[in-house]
PDB file of the backbone (N, CA, C, O) and the ligand in Angstrom, with CONECT records:
HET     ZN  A 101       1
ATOM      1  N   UNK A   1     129.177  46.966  81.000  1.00  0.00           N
ATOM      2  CA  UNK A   1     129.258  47.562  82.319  1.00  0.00           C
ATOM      3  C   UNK A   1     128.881  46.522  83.365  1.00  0.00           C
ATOM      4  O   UNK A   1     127.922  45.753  83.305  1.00  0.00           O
ATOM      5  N   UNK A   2     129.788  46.621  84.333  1.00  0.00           N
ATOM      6  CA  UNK A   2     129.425  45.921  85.368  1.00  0.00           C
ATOM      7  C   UNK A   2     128.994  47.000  86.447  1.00  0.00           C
ATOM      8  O   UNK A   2     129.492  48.107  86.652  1.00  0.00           O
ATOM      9  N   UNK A   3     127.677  46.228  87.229  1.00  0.00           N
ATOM     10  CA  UNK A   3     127.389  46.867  88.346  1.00  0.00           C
ATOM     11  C   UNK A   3     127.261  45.835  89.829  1.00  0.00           C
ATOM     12  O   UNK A   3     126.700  44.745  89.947  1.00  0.00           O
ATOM     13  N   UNK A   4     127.833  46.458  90.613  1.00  0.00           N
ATOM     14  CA  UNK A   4     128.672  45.842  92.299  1.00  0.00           C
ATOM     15  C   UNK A   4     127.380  46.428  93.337  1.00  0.00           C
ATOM     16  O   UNK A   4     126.359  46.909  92.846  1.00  0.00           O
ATOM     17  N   UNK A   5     127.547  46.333  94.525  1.00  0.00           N
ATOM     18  CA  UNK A   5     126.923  46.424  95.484  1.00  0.00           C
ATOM     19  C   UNK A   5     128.006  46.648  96.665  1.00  0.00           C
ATOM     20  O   UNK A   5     128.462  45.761  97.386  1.00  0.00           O
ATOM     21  N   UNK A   6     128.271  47.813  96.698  1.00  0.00           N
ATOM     22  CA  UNK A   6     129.350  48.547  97.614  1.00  0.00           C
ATOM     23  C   UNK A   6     129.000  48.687  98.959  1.00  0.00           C
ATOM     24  O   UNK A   6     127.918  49.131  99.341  1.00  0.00           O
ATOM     25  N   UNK A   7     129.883  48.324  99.654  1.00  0.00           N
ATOM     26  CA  UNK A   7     129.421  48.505 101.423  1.00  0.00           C
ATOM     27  C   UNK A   7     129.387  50.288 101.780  1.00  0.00           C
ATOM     28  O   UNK A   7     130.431  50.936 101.697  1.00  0.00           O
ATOM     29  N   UNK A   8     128.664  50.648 101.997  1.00  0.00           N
ATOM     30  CA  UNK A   8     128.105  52.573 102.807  1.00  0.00           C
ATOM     31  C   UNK A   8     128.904  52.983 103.610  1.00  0.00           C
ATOM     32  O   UNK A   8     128.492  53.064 104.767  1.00  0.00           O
ATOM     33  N   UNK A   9     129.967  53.292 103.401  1.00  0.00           N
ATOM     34  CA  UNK A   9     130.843  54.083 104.348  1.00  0.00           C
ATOM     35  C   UNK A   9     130.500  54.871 105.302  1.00  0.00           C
ATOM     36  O   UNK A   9     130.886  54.977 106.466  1.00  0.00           O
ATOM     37  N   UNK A  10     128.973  55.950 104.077  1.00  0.00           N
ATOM     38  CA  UNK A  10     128.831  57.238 105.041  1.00  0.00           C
ATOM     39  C   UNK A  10     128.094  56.496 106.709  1.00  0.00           C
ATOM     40  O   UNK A  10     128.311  57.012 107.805  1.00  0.00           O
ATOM     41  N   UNK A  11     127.326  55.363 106.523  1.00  0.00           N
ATOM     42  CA  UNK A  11     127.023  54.179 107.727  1.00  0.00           C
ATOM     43  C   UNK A  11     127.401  53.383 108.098  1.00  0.00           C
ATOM     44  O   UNK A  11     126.695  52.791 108.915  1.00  0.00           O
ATOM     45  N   UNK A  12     128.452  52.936 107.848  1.00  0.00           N
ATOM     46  CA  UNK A  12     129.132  51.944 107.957  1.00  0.00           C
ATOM     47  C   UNK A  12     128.401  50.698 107.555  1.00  0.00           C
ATOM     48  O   UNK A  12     128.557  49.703 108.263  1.00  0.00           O
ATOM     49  N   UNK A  13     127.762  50.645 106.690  1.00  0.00           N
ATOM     50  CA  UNK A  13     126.936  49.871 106.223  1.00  0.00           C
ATOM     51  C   UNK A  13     125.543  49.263 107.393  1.00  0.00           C
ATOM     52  O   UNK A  13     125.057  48.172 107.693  1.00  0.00           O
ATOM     53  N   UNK A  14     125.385  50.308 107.662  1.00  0.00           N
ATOM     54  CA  UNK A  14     124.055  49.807 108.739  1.00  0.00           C
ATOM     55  C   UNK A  14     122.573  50.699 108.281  1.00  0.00           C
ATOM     56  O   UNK A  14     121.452  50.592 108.778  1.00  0.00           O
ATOM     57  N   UNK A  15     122.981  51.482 107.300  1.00  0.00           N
ATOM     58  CA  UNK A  15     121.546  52.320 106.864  1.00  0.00           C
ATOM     59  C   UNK A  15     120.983  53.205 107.574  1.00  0.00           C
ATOM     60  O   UNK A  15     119.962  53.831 107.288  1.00  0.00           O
ATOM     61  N   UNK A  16     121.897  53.321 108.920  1.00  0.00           N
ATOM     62  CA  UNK A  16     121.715  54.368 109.880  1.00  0.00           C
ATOM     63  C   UNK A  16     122.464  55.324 109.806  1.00  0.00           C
ATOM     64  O   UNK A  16     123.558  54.799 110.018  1.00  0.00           O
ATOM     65  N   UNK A  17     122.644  56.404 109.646  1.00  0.00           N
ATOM     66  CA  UNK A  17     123.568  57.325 109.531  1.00  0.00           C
ATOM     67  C   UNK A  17     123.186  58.081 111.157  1.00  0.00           C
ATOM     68  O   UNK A  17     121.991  58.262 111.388  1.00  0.00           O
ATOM     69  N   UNK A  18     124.492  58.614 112.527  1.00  0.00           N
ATOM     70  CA  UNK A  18     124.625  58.811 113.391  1.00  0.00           C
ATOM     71  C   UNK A  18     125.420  59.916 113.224  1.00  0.00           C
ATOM     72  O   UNK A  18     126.604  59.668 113.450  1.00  0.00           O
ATOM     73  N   UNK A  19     125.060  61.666 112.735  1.00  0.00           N
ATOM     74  CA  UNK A  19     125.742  62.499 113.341  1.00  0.00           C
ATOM     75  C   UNK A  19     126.401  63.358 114.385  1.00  0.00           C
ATOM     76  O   UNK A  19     126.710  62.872 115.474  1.00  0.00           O
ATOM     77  N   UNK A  20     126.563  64.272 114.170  1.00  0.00           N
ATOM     78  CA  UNK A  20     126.308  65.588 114.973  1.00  0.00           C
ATOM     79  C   UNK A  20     125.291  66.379 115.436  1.00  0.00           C
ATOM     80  O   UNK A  20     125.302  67.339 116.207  1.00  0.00           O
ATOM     81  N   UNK A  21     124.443  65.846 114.866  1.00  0.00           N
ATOM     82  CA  UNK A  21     123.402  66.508 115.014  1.00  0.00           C
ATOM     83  C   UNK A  21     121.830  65.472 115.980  1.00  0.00           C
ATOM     84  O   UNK A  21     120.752  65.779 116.490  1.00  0.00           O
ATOM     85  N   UNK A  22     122.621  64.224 115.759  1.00  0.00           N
ATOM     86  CA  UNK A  22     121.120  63.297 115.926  1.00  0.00           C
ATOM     87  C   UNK A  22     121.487  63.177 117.666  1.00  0.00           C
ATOM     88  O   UNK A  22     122.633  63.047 118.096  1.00  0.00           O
ATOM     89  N   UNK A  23     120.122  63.261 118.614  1.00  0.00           N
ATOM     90  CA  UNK A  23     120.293  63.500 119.686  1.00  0.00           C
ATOM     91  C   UNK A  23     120.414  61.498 120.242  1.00  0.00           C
ATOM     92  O   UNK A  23     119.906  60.556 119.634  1.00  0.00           O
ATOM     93  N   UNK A  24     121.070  61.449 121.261  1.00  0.00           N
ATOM     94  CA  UNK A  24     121.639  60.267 121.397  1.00  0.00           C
ATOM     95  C   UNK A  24     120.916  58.920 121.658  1.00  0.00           C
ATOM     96  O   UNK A  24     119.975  58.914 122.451  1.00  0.00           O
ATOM     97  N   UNK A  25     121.267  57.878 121.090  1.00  0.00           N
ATOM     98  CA  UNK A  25     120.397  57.158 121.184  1.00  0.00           C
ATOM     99  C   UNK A  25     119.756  57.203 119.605  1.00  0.00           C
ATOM    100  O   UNK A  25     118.878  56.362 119.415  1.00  0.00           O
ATOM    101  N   UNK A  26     120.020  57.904 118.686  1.00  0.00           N
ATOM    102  CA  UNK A  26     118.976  58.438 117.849  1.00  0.00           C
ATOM    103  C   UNK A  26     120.094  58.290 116.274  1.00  0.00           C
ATOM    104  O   UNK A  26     121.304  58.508 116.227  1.00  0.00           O
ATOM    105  N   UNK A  27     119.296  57.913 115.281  1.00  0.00           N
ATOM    106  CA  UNK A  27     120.017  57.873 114.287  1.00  0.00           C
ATOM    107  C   UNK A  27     118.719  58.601 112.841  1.00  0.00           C
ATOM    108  O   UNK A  27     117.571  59.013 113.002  1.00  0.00           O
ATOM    109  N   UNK A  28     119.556  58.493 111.533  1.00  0.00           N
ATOM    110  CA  UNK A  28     118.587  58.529 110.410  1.00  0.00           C
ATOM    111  C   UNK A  28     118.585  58.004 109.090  1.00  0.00           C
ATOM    112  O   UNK A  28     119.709  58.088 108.596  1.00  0.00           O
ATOM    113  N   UNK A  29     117.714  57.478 108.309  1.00  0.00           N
ATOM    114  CA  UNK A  29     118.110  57.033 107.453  1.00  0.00           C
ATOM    115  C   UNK A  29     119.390  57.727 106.568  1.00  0.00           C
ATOM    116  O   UNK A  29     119.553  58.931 106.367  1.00  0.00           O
ATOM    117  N   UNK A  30     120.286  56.556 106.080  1.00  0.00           N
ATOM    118  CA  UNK A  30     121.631  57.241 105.280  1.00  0.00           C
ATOM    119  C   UNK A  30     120.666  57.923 104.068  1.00  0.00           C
ATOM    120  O   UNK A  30     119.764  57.326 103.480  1.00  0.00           O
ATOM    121  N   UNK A  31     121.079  59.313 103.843  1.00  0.00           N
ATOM    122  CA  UNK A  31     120.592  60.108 102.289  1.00  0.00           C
ATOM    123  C   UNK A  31     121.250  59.257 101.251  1.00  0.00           C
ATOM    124  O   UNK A  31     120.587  58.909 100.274  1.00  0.00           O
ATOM    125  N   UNK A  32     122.853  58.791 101.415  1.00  0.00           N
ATOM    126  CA  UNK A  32     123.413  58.308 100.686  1.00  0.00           C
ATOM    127  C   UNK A  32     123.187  56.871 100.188  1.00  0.00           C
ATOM    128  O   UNK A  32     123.328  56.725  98.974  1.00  0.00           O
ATOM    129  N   UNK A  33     122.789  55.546 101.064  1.00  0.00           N
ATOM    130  CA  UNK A  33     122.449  54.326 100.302  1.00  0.00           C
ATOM    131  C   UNK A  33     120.998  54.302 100.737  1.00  0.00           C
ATOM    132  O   UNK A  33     120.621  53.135 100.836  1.00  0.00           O
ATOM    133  N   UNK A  34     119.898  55.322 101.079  1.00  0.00           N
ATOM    134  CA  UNK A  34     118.150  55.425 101.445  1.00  0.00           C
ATOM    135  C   UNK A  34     118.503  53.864 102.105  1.00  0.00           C
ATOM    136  O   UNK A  34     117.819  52.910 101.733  1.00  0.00           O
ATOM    137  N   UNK A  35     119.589  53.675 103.084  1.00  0.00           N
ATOM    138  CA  UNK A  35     118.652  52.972 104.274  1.00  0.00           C
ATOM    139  C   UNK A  35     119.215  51.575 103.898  1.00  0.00           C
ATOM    140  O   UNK A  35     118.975  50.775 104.802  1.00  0.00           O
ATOM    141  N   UNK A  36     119.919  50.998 102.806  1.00  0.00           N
ATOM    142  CA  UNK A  36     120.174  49.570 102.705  1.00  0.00           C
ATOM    143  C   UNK A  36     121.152  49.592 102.847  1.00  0.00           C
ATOM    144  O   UNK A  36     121.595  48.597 102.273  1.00  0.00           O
ATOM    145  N   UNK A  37     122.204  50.320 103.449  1.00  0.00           N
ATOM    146  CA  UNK A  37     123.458  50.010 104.042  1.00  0.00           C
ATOM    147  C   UNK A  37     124.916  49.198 102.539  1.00  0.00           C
ATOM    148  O   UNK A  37     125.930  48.514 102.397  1.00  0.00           O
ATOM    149  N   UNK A  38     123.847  50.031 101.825  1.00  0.00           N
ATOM    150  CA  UNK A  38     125.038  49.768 100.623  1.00  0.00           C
ATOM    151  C   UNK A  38     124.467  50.503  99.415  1.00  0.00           C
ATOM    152  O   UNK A  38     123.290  50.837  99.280  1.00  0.00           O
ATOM    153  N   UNK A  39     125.418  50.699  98.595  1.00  0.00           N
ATOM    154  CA  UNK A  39     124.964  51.526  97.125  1.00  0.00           C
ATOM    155  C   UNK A  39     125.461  50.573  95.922  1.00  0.00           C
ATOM    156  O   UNK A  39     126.287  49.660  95.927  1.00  0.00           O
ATOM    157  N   UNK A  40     124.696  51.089  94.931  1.00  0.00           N
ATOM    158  CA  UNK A  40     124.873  50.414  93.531  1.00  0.00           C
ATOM    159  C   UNK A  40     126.071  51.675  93.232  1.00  0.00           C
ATOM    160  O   UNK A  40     125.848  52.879  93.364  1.00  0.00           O
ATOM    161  N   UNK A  41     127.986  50.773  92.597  1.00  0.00           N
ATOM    162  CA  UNK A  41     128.261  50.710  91.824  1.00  0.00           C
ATOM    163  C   UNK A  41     128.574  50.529  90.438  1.00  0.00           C
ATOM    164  O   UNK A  41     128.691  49.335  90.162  1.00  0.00           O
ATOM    165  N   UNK A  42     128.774  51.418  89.331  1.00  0.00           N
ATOM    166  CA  UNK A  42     128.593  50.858  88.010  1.00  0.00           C
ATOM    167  C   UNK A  42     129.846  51.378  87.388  1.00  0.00           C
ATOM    168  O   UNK A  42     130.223  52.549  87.336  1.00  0.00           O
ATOM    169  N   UNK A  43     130.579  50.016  86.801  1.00  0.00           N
ATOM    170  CA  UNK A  43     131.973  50.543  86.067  1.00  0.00           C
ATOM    171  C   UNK A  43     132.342  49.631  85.098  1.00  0.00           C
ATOM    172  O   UNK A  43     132.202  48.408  85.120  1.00  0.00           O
ATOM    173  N   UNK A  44     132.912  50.461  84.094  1.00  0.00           N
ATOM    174  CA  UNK A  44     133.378  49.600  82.539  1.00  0.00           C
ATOM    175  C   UNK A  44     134.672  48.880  83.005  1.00  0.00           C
ATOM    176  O   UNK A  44     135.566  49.518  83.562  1.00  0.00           O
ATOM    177  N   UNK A  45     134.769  47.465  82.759  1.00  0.00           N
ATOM    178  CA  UNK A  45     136.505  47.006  82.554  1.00  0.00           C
ATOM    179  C   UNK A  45     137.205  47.499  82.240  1.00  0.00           C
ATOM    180  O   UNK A  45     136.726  48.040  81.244  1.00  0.00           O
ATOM    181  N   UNK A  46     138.281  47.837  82.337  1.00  0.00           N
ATOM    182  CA  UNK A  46     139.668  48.650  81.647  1.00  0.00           C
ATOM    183  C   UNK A  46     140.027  47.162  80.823  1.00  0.00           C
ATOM    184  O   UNK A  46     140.298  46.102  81.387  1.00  0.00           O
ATOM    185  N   UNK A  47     139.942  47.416  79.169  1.00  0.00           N
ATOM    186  CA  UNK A  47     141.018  46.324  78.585  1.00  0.00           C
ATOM    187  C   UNK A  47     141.985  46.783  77.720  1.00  0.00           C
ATOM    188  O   UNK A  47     143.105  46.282  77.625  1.00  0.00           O
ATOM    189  N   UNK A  48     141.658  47.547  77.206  1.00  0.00           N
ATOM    190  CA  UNK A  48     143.283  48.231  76.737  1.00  0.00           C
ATOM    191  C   UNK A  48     142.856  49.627  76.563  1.00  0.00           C
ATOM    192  O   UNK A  48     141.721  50.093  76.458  1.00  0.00           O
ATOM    193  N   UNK A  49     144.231  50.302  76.553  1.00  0.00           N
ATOM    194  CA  UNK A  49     144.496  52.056  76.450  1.00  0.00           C
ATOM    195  C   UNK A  49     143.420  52.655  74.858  1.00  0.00           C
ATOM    196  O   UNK A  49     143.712  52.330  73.707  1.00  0.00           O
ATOM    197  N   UNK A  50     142.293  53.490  75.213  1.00  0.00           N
ATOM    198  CA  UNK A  50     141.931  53.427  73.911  1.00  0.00           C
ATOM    199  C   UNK A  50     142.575  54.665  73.028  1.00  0.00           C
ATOM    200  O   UNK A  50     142.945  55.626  73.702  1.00  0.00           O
ATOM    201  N   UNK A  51     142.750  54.754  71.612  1.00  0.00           N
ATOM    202  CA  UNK A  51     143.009  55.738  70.808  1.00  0.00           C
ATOM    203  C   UNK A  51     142.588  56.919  71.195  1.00  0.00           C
ATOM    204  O   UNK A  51     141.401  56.985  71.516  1.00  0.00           O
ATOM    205  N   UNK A  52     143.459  58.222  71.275  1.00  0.00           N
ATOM    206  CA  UNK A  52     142.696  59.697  71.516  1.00  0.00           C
ATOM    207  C   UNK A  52     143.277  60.315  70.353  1.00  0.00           C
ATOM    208  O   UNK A  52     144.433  60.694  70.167  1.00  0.00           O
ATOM    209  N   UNK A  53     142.035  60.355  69.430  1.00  0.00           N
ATOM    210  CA  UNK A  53     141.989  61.537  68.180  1.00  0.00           C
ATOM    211  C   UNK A  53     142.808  62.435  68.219  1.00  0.00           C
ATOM    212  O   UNK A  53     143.130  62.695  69.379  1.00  0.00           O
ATOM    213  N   UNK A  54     143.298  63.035  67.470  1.00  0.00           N
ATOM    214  CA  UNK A  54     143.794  64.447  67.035  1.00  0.00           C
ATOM    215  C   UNK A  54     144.694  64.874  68.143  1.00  0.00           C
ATOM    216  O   UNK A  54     144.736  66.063  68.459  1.00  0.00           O
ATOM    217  N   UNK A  55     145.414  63.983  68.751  1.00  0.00           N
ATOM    218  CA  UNK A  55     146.498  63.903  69.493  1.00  0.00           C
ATOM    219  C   UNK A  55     148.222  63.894  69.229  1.00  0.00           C
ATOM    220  O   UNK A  55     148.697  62.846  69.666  1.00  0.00           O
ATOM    221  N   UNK A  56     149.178  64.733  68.670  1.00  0.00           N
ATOM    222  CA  UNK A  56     150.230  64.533  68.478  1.00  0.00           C
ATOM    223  C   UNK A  56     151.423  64.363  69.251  1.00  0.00           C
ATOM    224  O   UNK A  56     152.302  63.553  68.956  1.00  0.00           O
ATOM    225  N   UNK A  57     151.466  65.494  70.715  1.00  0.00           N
ATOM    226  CA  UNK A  57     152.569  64.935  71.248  1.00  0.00           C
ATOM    227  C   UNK A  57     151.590  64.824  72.795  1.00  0.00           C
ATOM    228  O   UNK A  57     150.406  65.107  72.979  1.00  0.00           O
ATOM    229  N   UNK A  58     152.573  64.330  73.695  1.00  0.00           N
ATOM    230  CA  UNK A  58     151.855  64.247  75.207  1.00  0.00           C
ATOM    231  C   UNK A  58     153.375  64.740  76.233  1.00  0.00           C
ATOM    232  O   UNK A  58     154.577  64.479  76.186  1.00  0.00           O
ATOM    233  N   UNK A  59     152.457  65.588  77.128  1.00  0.00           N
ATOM    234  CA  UNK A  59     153.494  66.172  77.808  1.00  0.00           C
ATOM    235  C   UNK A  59     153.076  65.904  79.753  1.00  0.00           C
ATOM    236  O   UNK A  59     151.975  65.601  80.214  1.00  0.00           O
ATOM    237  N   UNK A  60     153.963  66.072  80.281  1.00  0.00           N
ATOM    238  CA  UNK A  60     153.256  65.961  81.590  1.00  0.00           C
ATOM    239  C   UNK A  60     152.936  67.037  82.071  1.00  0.00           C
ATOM    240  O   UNK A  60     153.464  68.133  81.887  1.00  0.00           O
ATOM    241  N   UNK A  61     151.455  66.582  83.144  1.00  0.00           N
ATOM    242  CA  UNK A  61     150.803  67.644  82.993  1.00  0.00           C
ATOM    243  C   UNK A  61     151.076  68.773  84.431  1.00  0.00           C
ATOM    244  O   UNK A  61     151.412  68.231  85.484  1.00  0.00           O
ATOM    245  N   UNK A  62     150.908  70.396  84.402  1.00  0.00           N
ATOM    246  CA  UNK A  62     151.119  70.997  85.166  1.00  0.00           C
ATOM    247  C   UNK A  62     152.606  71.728  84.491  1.00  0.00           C
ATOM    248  O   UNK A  62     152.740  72.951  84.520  1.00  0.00           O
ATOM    249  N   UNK A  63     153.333  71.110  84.084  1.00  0.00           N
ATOM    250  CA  UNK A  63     154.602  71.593  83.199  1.00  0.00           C
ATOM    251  C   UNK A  63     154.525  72.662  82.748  1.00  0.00           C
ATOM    252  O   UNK A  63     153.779  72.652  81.769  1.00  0.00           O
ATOM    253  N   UNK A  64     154.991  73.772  82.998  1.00  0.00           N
ATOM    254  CA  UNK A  64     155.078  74.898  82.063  1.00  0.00           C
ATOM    255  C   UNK A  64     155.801  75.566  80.977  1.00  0.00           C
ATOM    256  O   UNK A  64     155.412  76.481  80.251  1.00  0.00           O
ATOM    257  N   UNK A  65     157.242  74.772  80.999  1.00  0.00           N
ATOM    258  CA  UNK A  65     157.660  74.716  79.891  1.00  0.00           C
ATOM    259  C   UNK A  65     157.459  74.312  78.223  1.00  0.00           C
ATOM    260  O   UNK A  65     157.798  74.884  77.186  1.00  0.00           O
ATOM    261  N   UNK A  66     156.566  72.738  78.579  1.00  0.00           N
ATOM    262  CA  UNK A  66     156.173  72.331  77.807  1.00  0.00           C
ATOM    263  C   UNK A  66     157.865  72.521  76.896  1.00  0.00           C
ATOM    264  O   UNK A  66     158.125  73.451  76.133  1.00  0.00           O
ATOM    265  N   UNK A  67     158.602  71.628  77.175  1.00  0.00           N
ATOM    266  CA  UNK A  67     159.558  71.381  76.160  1.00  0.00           C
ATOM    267  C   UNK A  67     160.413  69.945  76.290  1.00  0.00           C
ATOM    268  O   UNK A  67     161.441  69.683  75.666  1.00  0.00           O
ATOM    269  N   UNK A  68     159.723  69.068  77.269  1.00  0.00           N
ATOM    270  CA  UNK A  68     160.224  67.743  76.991  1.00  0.00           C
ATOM    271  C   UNK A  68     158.855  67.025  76.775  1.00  0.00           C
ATOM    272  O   UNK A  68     158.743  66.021  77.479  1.00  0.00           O
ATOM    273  N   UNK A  69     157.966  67.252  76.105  1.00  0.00           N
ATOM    274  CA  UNK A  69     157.405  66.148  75.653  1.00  0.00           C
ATOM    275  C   UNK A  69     158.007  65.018  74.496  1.00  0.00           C
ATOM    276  O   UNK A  69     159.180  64.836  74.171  1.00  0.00           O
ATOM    277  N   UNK A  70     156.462  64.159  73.877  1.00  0.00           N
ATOM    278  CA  UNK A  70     157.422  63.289  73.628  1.00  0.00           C
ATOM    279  C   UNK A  70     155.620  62.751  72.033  1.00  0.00           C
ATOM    280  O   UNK A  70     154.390  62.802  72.008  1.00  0.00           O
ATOM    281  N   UNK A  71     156.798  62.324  71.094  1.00  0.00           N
ATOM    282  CA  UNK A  71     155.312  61.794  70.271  1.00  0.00           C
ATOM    283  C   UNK A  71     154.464  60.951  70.778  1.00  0.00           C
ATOM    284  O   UNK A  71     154.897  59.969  71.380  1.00  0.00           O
ATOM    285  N   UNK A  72     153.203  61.147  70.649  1.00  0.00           N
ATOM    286  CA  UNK A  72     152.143  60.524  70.754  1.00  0.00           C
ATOM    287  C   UNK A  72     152.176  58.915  70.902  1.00  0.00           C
ATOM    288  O   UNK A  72     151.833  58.127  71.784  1.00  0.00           O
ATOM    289  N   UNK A  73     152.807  58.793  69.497  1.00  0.00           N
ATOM    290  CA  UNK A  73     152.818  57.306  68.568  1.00  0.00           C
ATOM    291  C   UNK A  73     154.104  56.529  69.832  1.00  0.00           C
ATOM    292  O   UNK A  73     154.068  55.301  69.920  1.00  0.00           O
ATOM    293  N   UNK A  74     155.425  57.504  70.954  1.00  0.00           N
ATOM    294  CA  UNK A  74     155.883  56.896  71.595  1.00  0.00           C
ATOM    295  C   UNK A  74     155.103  56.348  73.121  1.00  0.00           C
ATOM    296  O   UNK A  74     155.131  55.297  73.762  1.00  0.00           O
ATOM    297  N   UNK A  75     154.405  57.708  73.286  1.00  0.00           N
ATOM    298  CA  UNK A  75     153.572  57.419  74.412  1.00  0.00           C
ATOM    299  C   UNK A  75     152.660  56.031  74.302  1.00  0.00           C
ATOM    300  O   UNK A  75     152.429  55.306  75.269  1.00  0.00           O
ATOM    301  N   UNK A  76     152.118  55.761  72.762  1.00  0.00           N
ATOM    302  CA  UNK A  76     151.600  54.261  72.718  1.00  0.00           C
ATOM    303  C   UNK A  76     152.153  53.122  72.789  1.00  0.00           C
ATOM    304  O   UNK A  76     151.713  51.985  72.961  1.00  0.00           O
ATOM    305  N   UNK A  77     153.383  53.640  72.606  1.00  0.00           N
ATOM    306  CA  UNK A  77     154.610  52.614  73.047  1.00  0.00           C
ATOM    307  C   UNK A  77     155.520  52.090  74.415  1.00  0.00           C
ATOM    308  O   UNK A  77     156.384  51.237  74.621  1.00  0.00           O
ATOM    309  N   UNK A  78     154.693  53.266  75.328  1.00  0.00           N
ATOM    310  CA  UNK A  78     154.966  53.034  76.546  1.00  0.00           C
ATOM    311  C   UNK A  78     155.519  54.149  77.218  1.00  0.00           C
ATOM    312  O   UNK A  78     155.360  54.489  78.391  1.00  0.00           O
ATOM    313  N   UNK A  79     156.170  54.659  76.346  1.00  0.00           N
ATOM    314  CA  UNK A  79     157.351  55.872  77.322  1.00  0.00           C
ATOM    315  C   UNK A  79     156.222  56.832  77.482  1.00  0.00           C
ATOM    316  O   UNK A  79     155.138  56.974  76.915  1.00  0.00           O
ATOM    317  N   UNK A  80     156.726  57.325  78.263  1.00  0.00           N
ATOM    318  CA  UNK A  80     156.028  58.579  78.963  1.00  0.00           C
ATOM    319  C   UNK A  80     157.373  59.910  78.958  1.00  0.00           C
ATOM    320  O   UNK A  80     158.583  59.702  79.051  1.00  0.00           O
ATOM    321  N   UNK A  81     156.618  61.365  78.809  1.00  0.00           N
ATOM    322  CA  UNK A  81     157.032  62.508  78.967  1.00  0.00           C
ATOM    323  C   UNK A  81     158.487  62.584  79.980  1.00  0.00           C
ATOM    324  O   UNK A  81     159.014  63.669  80.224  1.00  0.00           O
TER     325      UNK A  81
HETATM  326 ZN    ZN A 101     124.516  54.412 103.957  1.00  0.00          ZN2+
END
């Protein structure tokens, strides 16, 4: 796992967060990065597609027919539904 140091949107990276509510002139610490104007990201590399168990065919999803799917073993091969 890698972990990043993401710029705070909800502050624009200033650790001040400026709503609706804060009277002017007036800000508060971000809840979201407590004030350092950035948050810890943490995410695995993608290096290849991994195996899903007990999987035979794959269909696209929302479909209600469910009658053009397609084998599994092709979907690892690239084609899709
Ligand atoms: Zn923030």
């Amino acid at each position: 796992m890698i972990t990043l140091k993401a710029f705070c949107h909800e502050c624009r990276g200033t650790g001040v967060f400026v709503g609706v509510c804060e009277p002017k002139g007036t800000g508060v610490v971000c809840l979201i990065c407590g004030g350092h104007g950035c948050k810890a990201v943490t995410y695995t590399p993608f290096k290849k597609r991994a195996l899903r168990r007990g999987v035979t065919r794959v269909y696209l999803s929302g479909r209600v027919d469910r009658t053009d799917g397609i084998s599994y073993a092709a979907f690892q091969r690239g084609r899709r539904p």
